[in-house]
N, C-alpha and C positions, 0 to 999 in steps of 0.2 A: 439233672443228667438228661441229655440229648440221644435218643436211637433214631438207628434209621432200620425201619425193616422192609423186607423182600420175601415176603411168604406168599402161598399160597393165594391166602383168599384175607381180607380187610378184620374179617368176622375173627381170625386168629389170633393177628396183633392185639386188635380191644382185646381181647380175655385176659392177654398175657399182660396187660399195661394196668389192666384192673387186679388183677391176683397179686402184680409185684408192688403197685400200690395200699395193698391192704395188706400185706405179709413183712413188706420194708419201711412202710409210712414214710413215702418217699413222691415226690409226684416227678413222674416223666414227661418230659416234649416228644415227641414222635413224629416222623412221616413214613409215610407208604408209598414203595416203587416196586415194579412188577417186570421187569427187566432185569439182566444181568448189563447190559451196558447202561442201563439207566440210574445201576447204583455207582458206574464205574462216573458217569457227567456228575452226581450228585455231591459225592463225594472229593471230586475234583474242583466245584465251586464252592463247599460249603467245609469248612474244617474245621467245624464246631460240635460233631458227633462224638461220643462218647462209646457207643456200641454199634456193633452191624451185627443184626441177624438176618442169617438167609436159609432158604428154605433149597434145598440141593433139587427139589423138582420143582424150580419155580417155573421154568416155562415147557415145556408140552415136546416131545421127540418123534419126531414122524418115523423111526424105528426105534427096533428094539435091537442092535448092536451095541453091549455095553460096550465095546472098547471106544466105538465111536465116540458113544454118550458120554462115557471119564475123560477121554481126552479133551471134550468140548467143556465141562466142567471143571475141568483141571485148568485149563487156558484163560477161563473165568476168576479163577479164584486168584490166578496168577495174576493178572492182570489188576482185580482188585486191592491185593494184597500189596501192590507196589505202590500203589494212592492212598490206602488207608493210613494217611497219618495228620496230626492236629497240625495247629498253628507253630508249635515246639519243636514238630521233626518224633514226637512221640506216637509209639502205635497203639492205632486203636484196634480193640481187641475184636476178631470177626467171630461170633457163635454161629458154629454149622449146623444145622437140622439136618440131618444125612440122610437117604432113603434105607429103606429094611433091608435092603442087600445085603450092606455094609458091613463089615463084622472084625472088630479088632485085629490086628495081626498081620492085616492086607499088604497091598505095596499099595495102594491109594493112599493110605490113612500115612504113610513113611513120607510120601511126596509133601501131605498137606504137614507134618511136622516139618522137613525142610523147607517150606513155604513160610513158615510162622505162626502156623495155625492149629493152636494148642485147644480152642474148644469145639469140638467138633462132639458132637452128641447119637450117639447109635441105641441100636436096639431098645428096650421097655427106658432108658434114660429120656427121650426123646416125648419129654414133657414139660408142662406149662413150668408145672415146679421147680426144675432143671433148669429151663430156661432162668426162668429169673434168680437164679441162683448162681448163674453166670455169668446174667446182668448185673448184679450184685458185686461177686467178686472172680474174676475170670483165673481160668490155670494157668500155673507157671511152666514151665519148660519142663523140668522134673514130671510136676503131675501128670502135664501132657503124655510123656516118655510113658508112663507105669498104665494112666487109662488108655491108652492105644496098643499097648504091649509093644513096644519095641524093643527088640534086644538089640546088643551090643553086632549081633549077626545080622542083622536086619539093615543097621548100618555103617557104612564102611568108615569107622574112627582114624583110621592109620592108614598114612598111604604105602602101598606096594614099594616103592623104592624111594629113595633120598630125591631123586627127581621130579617125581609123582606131588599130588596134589588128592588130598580125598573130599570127596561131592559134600561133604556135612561143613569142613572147612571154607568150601564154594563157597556156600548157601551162607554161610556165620559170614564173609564178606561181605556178600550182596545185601546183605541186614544191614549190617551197616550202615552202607553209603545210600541204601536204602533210607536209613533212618535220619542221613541229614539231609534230606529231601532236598531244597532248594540254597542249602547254605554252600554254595558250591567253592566256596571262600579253604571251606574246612579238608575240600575232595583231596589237596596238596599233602596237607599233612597227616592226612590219614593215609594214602598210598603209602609214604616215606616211611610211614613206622611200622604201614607190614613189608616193605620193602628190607627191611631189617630185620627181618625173623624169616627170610623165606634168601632160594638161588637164588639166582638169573633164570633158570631155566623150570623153575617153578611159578616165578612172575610173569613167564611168557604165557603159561595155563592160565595163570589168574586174571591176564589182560586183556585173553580172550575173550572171558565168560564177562567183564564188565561191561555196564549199558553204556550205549553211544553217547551219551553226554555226560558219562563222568570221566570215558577219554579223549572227547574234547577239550574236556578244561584242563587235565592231565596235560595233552602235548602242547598246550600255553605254556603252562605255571611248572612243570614237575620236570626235573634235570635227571631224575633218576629215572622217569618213563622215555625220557627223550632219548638217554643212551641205550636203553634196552630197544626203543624201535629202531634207533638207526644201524645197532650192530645186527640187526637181526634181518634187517630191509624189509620194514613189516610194514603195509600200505596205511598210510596217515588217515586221520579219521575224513579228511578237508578233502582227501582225494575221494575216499568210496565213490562207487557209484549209489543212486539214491535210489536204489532198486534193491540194493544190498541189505535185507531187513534180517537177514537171517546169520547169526554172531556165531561161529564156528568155535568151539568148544573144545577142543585138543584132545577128543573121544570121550568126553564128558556129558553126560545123558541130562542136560540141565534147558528146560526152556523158558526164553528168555521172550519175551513181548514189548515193543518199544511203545513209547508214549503215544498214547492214541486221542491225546488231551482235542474237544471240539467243543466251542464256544458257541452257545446258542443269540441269533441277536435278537434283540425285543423283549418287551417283559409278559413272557408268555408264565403264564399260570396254571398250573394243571392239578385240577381237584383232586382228592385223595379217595373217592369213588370212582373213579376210571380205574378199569382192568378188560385186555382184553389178550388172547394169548395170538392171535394171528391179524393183522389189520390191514385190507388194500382198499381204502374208499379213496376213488377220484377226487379230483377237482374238476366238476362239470364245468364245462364253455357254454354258452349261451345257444339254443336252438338257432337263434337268428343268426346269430354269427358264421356258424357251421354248416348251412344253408347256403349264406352272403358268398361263403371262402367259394363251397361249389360251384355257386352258379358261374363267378370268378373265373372257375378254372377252364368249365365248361365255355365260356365265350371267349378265354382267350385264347383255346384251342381252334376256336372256328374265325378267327384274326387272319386274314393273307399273310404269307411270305414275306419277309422282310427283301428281300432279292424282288419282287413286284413293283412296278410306279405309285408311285404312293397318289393315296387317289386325294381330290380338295380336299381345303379344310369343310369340316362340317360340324357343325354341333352334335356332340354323342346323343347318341341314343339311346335310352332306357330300356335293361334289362330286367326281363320278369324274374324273380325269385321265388323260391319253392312257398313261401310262404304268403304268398300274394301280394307284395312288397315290389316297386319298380326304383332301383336304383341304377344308377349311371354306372360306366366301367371307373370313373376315376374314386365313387364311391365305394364299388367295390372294391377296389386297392388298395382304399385304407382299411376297409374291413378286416381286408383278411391279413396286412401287418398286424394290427392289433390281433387277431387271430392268430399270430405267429410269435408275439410278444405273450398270451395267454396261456400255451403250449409250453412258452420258454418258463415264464414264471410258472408252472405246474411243475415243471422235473426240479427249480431249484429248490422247491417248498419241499421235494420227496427228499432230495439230499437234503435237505436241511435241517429238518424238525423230525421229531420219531412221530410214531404213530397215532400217543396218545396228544400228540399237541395238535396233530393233524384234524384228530379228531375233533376238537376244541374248536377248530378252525371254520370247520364241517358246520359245525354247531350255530358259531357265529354268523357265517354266510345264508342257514337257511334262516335263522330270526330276521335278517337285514330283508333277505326276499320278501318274507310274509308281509314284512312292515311297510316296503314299496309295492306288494301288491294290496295291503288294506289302502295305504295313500292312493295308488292309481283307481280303486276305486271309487273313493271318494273326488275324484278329480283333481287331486292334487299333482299326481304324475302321468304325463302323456302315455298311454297303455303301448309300448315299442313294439311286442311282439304281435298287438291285433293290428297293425297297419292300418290304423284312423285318416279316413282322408283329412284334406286341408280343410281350413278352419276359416272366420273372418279374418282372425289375426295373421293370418299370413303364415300358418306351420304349416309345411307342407313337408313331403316326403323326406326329403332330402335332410332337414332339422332329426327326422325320426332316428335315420341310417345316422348320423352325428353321435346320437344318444346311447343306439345300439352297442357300441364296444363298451360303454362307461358300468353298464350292467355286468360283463364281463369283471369288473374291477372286484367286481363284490367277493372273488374267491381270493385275492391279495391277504 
């Protein structure tokens, strides 16, 4: 059996992986992620888990507004809960660790049953033993209903009118189509045959609340969504605008979050000791460079007027740098493109990779320095930042400022 968990702290998982190994003689695989979008990528590349357990305060709330905090937590789970499935289209079962708020009865604990999220663990339950007892053998729908206490009042069974549609019927849809994940082959015939138990004007509800790419392939393949958009002049999915994220629901209190699927490139590896709950480390630029860009700007502000006689040709003249370093203007110029290429490659690396790869990155960049500063001082590499004059061999300035941006590369 495969988990993936998202607690706390590293020190929780081991207990729980050692307790349920000595109580089920059973041996677990496990990884550890400490994000909520970090279990959303994981799970998206890997569909070979078995369990999710999450820990409901895994990351840290700069207030104390619960409504704020449920709604962020709710939009998490949602969003999880729509990826959590194997290589089958089968779901895998999410174990909640709730915080002590929590208390059966809620309208939270209703939403996470409409969700599909039958093991959610509260008050003195909210133990290693529970846990792996979960991990073991998860609750069913039933169970769920009785340990959360839901009554029949809690939620709405029966819709208000023959036209009407009720939020639990919503939700049993969106499982569904939910649960043939990627078999988009199946989205046809399964419309068709709740298209058969329901109005016209009950399918207009239902068509709303479904995800944008199960009525894309709807208004290909399905004759019977095709007469209901065209009698209704209901905007095709090919038209929206792509700004349109948000699925209108025919007063139906259901949120819906669309695929937020993001592909990381390179085989970045990220050890299962990192955690950290807030992360901004730079990518530094090299002293010299940011120095070089300066002085750059600074001479070619003191440049004549383009609108002046352009005076002879002359060979440039070398400019001082903060650093005691004299480079030409056309050296400068490439300085500070690479300067501007270093800048570019910092912000794709922040959209790109989350924090704790960043960090990795961090990691790798200062080893690489240390290693070209023990070589520079053995003389294997020309010292760039101390500005060495020229040499017999012929190195002179000009080779140094050459060098200079290549250092820069080291945060790639």
């Amino acid at each position: 059996m495969k988990v993936l968990f998202a607690v706390s702290s590293e020190e929780i998982s081991d207990r729980i992986i050692k307790k349920y190994q000595k109580d089920y003689k059973e041996i677990l695989a496990y990884k550890n992620v400490y994000y909520f979008n970090a279990i959303l990528k994981e799970i998206q590349r890997d569909k070979t888990y078995d369990r999710i357990i999450i820990s409901e305060d895994l990351e840290p709330f700069a207030n104390n507004n619960y409504d704020t905090i449920d709604k962020f937590v709710f939009e998490k789970l949602d969003s999880i809960s729509d990826e959590a499935h194997d290589m089958n289209g089968n779901e895998i079962p999410l174990i909640l660790i709730c915080t002590e708020r929590r208390s059966k009865g809620s309208n939270f604990l209703v939403k996470l049953f409409g969700l599909g999220i039958y093991n959610a663990l509260l008050g003195t339950d909210r133990s290693m033993e529970q846990v792996c007892k979960l991990i073991s053998r998860p609750r069913g729908k039933k169970e769920a209903k009785m340990y959360y206490k839901i009554d029949s009042e809690d939620v709405n069974y029966k819709a208000e009118s023959e036209n009407e549609v009720s939020e639990l019927e919503i939700q049993n849809i969106l499982s569904h189509f939910k649960k043939l994940g990627k078999s988009t082959e199946r989205y046809t015939q399964s419309f068709d045959n709740i298209a058969a138990q329901y109005t016209d004007e009950q399918l207009k509800i239902i068509i709303n609340c479904l995800p944008i790419k199960v009525k894309a392939v709807l208004e290909e393949q399905s004759k019977k969504y095709q007469e209901i958009m065209t009698a209704n002049g209901f905007r095709s999915v090919s038209g929206q605008n792509q700004g349109d994220g948000v699925i209108r629901t025919a007063g139906l209190s259901i949120n819906m979050i669309g695929d937020q699927t993001q592909k990381i490139n390179g085989p970045i590896v990220i050890p299962n000791a990192v955690r950290t709950s807030t992360y901004s480390k730079q990518i530094n630029i090299p002293q010299t460079v940011r120095s070089a860009g300066q002085t750059l700007a600074q001479a070619t502000q003191s440049q004549p007027a383009a609108a002046q006689p352009a005076a002879p040709a002359q060979a440039a003249q070398p400019v001082q740098a903060p650093n005691g370093q004299q480079y030409t203007p056309e050296q400068l110029k490439i300085i500070e493109q690479r300067r501007a290429a270093l800048l570019a490659r910092r912000e794709q690396l922040l959209k790109q990779y989350t924090p704790e790869q960043l960090k990795i990155l961090a990691q790798r960049q200062a080893a690489l320095k240390a290693q070209q500063a023990k070589q520079a001082a053995q003389g294997a590499i020309p010292n760039v930042q101390g500005g060495e004059p020229a040499n017999g061999n012929g190195t002179n300035a000009g080779q140094t400022v050459a060098q200079a941006p290549q250092e820069g590369t080291t945060n790639q």
